[in-house]
PyMOL Python script that loads the backbone (N, CA, C, O; Angstrom):
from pymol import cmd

cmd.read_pdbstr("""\
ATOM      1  N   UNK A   1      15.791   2.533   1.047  1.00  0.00           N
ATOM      2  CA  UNK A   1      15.250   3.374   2.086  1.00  0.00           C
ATOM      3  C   UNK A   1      15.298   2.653   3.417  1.00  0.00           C
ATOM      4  O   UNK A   1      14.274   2.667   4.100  1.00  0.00           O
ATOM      5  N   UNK A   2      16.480   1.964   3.902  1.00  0.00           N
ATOM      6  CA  UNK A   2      16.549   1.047   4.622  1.00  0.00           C
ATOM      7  C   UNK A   2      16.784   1.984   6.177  1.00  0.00           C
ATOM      8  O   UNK A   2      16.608   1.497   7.293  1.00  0.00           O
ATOM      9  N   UNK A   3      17.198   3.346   5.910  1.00  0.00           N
ATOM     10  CA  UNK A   3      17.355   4.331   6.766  1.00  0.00           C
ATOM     11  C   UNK A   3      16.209   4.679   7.645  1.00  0.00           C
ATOM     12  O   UNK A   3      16.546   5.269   8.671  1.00  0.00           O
ATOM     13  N   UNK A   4      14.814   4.437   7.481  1.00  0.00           N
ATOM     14  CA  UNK A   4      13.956   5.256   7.699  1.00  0.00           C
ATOM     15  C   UNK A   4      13.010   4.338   8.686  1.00  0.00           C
ATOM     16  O   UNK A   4      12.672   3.202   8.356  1.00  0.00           O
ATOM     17  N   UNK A   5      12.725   4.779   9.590  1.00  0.00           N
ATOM     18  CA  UNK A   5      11.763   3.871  10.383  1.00  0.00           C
ATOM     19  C   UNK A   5      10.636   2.956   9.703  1.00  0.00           C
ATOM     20  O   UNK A   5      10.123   3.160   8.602  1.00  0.00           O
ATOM     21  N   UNK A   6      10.295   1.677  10.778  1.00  0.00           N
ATOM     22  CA  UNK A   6       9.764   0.721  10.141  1.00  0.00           C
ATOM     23  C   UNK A   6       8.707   1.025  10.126  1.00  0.00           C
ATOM     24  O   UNK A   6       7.991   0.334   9.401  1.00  0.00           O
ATOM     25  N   UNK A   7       7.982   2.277  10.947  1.00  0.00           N
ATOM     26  CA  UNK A   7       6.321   2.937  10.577  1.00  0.00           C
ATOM     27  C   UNK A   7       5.996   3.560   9.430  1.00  0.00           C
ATOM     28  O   UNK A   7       4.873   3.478   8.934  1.00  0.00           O
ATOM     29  N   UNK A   8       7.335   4.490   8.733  1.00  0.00           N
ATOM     30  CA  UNK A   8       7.083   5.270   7.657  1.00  0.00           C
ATOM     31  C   UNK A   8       7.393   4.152   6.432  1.00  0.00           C
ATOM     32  O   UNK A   8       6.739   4.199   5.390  1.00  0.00           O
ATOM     33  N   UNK A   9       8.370   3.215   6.631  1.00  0.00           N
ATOM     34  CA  UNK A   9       8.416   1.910   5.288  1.00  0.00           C
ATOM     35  C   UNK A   9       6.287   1.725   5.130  1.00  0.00           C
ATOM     36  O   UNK A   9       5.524   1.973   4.197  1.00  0.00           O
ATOM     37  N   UNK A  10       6.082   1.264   6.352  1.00  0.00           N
ATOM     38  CA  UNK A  10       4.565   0.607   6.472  1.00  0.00           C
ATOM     39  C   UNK A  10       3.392   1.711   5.947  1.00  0.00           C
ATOM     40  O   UNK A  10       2.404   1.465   5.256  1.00  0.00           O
ATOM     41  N   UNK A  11       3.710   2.650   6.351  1.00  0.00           N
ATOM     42  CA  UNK A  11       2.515   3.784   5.941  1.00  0.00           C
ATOM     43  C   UNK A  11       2.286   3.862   4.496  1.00  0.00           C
ATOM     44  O   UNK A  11       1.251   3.793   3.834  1.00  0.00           O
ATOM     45  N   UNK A  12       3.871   4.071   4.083  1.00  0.00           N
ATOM     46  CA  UNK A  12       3.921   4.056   2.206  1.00  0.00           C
ATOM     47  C   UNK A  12       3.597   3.368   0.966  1.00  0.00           C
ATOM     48  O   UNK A  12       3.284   3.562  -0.209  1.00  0.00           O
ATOM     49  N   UNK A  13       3.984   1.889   2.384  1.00  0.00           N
ATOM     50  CA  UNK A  13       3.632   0.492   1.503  1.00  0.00           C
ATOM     51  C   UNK A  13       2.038   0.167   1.338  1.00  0.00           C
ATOM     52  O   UNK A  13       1.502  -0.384   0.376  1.00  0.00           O
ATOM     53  N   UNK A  14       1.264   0.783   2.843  1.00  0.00           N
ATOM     54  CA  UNK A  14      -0.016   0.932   2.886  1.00  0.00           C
ATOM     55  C   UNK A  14      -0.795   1.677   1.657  1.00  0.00           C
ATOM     56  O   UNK A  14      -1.772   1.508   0.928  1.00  0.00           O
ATOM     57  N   UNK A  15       0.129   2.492   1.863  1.00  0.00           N
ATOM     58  CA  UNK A  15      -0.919   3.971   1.585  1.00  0.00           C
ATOM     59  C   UNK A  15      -0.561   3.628  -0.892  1.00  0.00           C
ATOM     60  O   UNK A  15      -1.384   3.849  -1.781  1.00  0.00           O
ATOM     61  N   UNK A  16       0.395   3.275  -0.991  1.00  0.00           N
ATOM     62  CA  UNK A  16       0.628   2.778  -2.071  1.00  0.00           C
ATOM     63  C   UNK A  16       0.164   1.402  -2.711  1.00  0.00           C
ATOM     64  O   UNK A  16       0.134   1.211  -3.927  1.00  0.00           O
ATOM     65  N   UNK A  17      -0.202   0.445  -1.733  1.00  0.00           N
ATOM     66  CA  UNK A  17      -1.416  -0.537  -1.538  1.00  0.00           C
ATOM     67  C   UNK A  17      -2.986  -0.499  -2.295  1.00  0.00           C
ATOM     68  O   UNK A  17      -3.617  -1.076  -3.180  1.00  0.00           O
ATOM     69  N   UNK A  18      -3.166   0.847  -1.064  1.00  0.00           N
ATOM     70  CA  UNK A  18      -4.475   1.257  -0.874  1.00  0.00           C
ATOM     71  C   UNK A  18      -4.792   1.699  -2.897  1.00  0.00           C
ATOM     72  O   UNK A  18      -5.601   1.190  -3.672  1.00  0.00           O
ATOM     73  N   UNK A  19      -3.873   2.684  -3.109  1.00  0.00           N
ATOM     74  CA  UNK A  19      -3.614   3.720  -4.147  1.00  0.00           C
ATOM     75  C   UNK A  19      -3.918   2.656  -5.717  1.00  0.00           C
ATOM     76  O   UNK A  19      -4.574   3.071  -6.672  1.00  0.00           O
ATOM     77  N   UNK A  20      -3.359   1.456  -5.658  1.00  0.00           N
ATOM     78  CA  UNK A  20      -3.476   0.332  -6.535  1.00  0.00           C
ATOM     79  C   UNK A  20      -4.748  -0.253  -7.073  1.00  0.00           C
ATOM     80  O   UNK A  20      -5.097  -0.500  -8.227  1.00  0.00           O
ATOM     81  N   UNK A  21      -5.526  -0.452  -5.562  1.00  0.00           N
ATOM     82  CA  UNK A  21      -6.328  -1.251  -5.154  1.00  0.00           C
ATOM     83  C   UNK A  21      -7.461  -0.391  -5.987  1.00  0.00           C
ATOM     84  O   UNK A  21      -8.167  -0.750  -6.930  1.00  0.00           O
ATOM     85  N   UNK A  22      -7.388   0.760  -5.364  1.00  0.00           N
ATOM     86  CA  UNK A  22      -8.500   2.025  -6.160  1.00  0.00           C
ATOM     87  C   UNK A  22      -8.688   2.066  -7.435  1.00  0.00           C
ATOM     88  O   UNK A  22      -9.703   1.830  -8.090  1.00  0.00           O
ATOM     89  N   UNK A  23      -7.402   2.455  -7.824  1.00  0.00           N
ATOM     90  CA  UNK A  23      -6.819   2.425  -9.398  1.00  0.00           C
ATOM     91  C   UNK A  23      -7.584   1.108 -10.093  1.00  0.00           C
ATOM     92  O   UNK A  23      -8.147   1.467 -11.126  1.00  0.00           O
ATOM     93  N   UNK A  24      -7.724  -0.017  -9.873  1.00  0.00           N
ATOM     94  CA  UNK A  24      -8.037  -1.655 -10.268  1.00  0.00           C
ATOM     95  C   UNK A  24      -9.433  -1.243 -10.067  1.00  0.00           C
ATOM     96  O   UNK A  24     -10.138  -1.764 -10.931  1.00  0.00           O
ATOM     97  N   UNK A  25     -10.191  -0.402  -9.140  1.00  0.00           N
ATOM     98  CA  UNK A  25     -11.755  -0.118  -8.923  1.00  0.00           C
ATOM     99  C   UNK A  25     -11.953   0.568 -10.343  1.00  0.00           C
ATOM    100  O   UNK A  25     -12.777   0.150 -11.157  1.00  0.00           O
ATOM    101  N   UNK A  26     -11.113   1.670 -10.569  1.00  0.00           N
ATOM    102  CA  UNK A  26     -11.469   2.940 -10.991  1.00  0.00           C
ATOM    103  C   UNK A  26     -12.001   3.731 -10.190  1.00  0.00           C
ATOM    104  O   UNK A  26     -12.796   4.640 -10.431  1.00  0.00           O
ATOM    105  N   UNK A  27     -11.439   3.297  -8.933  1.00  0.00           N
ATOM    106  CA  UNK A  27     -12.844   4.406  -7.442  1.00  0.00           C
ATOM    107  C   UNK A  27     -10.651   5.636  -7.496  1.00  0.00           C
ATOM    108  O   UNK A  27      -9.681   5.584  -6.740  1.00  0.00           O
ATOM    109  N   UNK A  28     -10.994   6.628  -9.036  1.00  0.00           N
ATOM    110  CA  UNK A  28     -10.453   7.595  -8.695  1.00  0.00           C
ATOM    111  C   UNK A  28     -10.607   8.597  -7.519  1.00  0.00           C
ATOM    112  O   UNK A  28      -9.505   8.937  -7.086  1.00  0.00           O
ATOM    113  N   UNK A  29     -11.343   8.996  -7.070  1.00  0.00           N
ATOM    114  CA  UNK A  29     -11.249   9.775  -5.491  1.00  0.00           C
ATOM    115  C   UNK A  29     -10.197   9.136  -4.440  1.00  0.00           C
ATOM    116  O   UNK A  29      -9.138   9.649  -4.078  1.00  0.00           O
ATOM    117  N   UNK A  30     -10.845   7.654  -3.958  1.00  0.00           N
ATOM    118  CA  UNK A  30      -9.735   6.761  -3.315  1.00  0.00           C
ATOM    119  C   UNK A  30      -8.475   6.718  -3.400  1.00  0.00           C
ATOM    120  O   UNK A  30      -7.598   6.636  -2.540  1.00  0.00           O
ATOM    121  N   UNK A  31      -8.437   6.817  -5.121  1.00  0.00           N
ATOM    122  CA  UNK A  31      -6.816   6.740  -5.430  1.00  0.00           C
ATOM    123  C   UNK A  31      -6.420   8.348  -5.031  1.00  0.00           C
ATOM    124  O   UNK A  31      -5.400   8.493  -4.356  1.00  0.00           O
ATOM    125  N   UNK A  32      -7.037   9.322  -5.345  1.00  0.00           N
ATOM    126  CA  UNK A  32      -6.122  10.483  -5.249  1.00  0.00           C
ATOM    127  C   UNK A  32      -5.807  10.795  -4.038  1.00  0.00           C
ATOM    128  O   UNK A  32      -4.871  11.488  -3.641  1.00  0.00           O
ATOM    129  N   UNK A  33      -7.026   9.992  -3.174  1.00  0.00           N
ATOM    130  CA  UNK A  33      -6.961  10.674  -1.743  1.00  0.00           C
ATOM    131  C   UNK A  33      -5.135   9.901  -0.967  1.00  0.00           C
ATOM    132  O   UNK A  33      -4.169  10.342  -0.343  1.00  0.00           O
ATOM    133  N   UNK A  34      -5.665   8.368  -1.635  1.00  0.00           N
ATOM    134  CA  UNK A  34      -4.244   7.602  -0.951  1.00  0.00           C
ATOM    135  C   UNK A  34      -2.922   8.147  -1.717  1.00  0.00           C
ATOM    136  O   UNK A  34      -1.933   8.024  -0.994  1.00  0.00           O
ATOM    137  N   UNK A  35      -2.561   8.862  -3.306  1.00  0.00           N
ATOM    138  CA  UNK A  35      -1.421   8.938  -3.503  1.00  0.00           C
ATOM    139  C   UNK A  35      -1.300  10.653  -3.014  1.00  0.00           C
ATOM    140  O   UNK A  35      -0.191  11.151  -3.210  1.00  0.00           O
ATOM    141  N   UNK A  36      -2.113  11.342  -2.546  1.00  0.00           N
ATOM    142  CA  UNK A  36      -2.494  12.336  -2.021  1.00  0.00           C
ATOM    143  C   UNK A  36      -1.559  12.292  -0.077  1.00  0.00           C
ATOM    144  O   UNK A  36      -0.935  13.170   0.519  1.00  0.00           O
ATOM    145  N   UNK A  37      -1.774  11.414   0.160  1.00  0.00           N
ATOM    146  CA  UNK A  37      -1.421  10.845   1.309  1.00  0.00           C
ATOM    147  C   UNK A  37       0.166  10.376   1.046  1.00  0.00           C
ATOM    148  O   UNK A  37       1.063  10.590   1.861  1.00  0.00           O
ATOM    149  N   UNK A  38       0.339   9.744  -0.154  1.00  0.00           N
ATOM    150  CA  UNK A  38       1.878   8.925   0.024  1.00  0.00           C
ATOM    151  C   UNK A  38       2.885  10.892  -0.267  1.00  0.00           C
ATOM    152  O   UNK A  38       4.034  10.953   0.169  1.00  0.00           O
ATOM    153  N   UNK A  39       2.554  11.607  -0.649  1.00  0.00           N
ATOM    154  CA  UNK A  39       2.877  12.947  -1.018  1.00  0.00           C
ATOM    155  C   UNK A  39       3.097  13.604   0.111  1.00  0.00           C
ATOM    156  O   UNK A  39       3.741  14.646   0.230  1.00  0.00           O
ATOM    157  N   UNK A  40       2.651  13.097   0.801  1.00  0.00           N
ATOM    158  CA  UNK A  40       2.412  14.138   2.502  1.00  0.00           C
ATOM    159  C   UNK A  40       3.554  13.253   2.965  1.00  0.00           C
ATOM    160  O   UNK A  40       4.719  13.651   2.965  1.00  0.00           O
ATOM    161  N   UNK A  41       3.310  12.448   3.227  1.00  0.00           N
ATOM    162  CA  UNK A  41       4.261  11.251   3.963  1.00  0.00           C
ATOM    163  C   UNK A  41       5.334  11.540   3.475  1.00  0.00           C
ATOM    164  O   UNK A  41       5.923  12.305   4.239  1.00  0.00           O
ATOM    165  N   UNK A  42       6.053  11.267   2.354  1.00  0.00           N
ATOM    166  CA  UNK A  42       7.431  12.050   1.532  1.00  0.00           C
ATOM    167  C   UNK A  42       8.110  13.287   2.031  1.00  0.00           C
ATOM    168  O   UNK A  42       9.298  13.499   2.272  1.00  0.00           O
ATOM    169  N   UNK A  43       7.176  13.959   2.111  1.00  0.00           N
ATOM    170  CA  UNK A  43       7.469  15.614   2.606  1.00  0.00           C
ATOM    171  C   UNK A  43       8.121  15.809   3.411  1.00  0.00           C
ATOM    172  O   UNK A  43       9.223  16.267   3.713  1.00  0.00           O
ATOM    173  N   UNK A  44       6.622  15.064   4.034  1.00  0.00           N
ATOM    174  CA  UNK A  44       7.347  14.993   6.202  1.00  0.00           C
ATOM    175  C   UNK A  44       8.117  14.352   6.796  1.00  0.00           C
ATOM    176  O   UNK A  44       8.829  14.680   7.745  1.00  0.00           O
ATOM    177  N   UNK A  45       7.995  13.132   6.127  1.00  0.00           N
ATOM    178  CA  UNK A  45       8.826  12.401   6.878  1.00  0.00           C
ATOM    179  C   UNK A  45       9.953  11.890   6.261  1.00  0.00           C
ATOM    180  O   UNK A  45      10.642  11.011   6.778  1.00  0.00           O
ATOM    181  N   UNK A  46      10.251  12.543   4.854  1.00  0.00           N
ATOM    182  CA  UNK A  46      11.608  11.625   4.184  1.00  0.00           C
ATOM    183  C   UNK A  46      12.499  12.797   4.219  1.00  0.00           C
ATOM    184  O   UNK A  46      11.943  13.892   4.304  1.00  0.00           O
ATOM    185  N   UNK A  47      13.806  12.760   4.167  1.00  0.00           N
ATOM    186  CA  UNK A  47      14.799  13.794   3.993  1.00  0.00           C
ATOM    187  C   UNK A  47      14.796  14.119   2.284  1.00  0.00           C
ATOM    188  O   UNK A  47      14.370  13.427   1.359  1.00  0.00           O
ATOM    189  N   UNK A  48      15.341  15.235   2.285  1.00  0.00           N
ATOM    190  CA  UNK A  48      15.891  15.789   1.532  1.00  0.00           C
ATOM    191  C   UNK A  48      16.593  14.724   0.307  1.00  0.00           C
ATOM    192  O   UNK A  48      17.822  14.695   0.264  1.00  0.00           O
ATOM    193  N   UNK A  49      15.924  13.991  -0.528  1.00  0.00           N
ATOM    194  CA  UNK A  49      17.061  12.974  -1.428  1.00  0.00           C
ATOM    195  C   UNK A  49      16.165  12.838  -2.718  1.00  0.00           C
ATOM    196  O   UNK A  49      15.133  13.404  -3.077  1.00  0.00           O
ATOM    197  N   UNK A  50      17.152  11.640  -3.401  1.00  0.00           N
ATOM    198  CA  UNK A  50      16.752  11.763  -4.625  1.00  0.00           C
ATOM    199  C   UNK A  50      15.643  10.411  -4.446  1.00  0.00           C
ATOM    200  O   UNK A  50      14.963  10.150  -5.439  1.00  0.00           O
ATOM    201  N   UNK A  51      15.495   9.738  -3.465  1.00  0.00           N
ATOM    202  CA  UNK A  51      14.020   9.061  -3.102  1.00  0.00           C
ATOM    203  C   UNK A  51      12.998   9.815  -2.632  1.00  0.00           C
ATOM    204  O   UNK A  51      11.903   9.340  -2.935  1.00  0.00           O
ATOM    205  N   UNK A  52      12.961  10.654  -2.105  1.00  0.00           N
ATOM    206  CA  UNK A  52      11.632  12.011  -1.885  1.00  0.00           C
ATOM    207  C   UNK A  52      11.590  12.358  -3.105  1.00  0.00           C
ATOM    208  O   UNK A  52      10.482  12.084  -3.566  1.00  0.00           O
ATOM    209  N   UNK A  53      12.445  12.954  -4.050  1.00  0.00           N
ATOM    210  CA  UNK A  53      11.864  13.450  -5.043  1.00  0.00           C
ATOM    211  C   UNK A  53      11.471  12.279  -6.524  1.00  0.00           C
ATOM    212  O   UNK A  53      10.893  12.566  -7.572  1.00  0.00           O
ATOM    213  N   UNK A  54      11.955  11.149  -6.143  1.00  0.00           N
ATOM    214  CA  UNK A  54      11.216  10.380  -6.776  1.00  0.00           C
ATOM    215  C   UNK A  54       9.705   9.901  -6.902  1.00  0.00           C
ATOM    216  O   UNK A  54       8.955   9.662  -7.848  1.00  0.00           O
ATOM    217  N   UNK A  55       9.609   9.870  -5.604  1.00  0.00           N
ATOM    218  CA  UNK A  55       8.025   9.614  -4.989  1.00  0.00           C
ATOM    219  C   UNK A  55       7.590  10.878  -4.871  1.00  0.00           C
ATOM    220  O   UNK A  55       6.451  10.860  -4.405  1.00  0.00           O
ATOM    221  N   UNK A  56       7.966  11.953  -5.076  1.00  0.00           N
ATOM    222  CA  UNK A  56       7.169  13.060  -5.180  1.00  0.00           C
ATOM    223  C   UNK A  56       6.735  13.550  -6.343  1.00  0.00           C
ATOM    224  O   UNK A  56       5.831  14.380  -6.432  1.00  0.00           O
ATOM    225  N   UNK A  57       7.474  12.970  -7.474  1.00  0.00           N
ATOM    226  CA  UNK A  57       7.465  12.787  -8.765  1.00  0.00           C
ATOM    227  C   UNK A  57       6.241  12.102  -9.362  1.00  0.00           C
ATOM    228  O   UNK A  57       5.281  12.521 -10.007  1.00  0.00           O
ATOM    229  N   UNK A  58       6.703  10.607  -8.813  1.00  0.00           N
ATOM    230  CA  UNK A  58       5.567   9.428  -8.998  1.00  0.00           C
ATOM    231  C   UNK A  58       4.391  10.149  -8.456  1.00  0.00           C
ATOM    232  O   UNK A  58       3.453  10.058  -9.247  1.00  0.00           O
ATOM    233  N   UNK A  59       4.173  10.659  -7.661  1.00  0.00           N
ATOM    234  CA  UNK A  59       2.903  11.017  -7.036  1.00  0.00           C
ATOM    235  C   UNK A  59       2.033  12.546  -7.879  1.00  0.00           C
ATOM    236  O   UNK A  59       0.897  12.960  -7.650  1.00  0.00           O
ATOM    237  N   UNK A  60       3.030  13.079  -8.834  1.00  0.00           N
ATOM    238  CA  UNK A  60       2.691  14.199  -9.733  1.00  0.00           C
ATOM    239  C   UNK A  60       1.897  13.108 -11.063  1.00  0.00           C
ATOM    240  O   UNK A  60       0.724  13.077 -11.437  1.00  0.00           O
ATOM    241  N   UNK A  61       2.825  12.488 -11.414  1.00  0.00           N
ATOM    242  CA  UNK A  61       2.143  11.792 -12.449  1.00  0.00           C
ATOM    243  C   UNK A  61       1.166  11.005 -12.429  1.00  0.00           C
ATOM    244  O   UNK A  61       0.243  11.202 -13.219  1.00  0.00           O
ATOM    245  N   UNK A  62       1.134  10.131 -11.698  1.00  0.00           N
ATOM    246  CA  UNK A  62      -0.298   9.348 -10.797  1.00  0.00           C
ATOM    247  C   UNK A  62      -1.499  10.355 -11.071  1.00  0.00           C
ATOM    248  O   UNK A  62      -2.390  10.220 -11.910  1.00  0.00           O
ATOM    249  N   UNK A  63      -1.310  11.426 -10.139  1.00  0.00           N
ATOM    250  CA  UNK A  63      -1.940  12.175 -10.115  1.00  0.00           C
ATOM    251  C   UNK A  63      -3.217  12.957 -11.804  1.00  0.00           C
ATOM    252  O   UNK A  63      -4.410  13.125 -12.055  1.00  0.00           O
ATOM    253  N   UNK A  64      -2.155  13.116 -12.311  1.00  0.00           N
ATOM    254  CA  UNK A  64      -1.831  13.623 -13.890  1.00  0.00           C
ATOM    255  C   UNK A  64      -2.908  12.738 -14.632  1.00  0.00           C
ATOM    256  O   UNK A  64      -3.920  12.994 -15.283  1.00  0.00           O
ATOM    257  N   UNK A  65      -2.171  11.446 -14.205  1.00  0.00           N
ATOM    258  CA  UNK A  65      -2.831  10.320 -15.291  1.00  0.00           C
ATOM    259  C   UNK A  65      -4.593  10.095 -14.981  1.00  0.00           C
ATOM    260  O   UNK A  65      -5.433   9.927 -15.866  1.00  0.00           O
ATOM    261  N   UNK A  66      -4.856  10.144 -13.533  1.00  0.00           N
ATOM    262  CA  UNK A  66      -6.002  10.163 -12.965  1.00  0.00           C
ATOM    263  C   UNK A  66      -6.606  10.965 -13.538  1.00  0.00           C
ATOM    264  O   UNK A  66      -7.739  10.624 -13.875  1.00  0.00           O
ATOM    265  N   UNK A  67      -6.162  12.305 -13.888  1.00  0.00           N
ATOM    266  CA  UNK A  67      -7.336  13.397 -14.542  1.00  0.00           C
ATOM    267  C   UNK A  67      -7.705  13.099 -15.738  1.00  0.00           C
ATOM    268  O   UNK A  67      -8.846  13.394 -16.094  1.00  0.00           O
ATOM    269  N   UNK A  68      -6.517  12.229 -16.903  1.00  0.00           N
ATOM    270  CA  UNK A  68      -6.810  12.012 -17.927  1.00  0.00           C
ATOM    271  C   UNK A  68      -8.108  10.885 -17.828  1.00  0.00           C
ATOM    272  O   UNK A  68      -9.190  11.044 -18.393  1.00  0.00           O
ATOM    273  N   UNK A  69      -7.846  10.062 -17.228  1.00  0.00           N
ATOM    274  CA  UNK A  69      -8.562   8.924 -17.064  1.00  0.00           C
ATOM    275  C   UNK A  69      -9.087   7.777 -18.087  1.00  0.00           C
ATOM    276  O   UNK A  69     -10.157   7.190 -17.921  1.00  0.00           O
ATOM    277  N   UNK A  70      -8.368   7.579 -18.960  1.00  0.00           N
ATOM    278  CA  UNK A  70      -8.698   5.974 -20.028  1.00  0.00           C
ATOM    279  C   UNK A  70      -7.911   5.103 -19.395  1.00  0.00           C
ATOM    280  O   UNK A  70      -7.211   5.130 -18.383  1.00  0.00           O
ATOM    281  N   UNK A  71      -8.225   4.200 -20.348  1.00  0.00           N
ATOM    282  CA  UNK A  71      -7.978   2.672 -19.879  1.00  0.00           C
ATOM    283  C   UNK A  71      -6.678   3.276 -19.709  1.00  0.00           C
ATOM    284  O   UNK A  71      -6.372   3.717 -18.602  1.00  0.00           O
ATOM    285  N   UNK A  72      -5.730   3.359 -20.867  1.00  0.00           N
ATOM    286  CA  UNK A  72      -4.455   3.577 -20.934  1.00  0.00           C
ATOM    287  C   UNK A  72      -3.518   4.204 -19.860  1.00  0.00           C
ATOM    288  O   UNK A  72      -2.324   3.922 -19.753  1.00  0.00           O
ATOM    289  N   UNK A  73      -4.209   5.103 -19.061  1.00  0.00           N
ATOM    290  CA  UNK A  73      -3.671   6.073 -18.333  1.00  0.00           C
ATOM    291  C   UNK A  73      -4.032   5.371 -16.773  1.00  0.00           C
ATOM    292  O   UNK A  73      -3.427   5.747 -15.768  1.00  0.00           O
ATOM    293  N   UNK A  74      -4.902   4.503 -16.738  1.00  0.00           N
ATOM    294  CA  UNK A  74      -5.210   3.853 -15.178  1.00  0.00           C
ATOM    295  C   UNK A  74      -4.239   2.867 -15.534  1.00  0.00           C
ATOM    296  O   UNK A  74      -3.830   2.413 -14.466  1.00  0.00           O
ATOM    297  N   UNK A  75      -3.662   2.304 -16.482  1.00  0.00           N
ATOM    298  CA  UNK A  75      -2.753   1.027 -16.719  1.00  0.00           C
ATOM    299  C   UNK A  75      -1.443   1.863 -16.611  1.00  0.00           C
ATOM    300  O   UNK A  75      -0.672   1.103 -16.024  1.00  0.00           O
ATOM    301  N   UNK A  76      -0.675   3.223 -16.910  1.00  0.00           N
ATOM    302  CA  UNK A  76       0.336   3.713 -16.108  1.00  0.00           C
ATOM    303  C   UNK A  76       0.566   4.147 -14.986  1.00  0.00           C
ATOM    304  O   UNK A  76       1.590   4.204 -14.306  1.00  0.00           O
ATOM    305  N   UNK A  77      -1.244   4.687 -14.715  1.00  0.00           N
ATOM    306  CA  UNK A  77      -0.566   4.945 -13.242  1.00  0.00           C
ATOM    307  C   UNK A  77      -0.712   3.425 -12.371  1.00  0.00           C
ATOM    308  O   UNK A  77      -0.714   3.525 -11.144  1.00  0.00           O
ATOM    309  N   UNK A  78      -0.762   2.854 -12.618  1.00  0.00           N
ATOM    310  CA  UNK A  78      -0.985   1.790 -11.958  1.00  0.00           C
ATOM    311  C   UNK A  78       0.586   0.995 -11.822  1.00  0.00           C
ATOM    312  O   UNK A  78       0.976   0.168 -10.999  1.00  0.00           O
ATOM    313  N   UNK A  79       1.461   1.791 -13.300  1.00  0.00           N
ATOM    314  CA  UNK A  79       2.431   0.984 -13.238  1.00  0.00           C
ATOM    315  C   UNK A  79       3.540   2.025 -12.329  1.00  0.00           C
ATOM    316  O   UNK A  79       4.563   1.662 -11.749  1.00  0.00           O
ATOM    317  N   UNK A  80       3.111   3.071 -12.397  1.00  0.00           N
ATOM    318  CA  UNK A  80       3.409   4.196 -11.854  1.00  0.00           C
ATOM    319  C   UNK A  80       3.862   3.650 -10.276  1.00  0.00           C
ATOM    320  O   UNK A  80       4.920   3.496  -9.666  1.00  0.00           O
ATOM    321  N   UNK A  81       2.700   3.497 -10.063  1.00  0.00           N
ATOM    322  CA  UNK A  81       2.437   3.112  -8.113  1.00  0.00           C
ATOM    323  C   UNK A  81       3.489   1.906  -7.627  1.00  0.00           C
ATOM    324  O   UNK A  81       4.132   1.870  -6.577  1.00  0.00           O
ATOM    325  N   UNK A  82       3.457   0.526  -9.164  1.00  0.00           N
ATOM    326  CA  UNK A  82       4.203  -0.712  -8.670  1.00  0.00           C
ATOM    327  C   UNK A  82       5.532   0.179  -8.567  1.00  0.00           C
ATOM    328  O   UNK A  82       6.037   0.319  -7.453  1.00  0.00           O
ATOM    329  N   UNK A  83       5.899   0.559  -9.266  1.00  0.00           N
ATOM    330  CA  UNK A  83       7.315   1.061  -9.446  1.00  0.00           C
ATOM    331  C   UNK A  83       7.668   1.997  -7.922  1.00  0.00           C
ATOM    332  O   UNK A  83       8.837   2.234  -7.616  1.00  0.00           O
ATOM    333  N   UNK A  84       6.828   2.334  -7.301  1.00  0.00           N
ATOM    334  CA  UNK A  84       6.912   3.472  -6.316  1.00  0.00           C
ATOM    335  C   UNK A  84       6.995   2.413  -5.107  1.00  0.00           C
ATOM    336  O   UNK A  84       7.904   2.344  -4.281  1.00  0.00           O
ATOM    337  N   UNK A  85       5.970   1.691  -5.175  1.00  0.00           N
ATOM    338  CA  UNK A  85       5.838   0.899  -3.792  1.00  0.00           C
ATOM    339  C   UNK A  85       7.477  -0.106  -3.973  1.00  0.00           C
ATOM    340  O   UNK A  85       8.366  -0.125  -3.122  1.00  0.00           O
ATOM    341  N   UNK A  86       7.486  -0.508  -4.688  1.00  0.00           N
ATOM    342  CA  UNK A  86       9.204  -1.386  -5.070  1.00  0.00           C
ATOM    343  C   UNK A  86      10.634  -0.507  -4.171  1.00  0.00           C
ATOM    344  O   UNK A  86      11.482  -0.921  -3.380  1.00  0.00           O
ATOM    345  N   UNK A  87      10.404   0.592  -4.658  1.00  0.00           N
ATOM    346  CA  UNK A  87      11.480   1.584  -4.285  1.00  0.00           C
ATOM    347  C   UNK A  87      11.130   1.406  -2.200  1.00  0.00           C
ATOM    348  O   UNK A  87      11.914   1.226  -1.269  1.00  0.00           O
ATOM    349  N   UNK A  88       9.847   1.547  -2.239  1.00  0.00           N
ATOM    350  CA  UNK A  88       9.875   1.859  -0.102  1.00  0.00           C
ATOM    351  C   UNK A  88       9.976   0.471   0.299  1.00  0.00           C
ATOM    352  O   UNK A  88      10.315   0.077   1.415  1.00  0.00           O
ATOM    353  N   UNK A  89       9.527  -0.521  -1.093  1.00  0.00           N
ATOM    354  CA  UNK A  89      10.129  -1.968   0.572  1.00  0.00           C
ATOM    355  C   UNK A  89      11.949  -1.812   0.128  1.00  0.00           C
ATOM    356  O   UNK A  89      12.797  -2.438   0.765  1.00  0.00           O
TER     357      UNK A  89
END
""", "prot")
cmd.dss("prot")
cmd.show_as("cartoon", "prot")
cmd.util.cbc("prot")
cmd.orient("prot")
């Protein structure tokens, strides 16, 4: 994603940061609100590709796993997020 301005690399890396950090709390709200946020950011500001719909993907399942909520399911989405934030640096 070497195409894309160095504010929207930073927002994603933030906002996918933030999304981790929560996830490691269990402060689920935090997390939905930040992968809630990396979803918006994708939309708006990424083109049309098969990296928007990856991270728009990642951000369905994240999502998904949060509602389930066991250990098991904060340990994918968690692996969910590394895998997402890897792809925007």
């Amino acid at each position: 994603m070497d195409d894309l301005p160095s504010d929207v690399h930073a927002v994603l890396g933030q906002l996918l940061a933030e999304a981790q950090v929560a996830i490691g709390e269990r402060d689920h709200e935090a997390a939905r609100t930040a992968v809630d946020s990396v979803d918006e950011v994708a939309s708006n500001k990424l083109p049309e590709s098969e990296q928007r719909r990856r991270l728009q993907h990642g951000c369905e399942r994240v999502r998904a796993l949060l509602e389930d909520g066991d250990n098991d399911d904060y340990a994918a989405a968690a692996a969910y997020l590394s895998s997402m934030q890897r792809r925007v640096e």
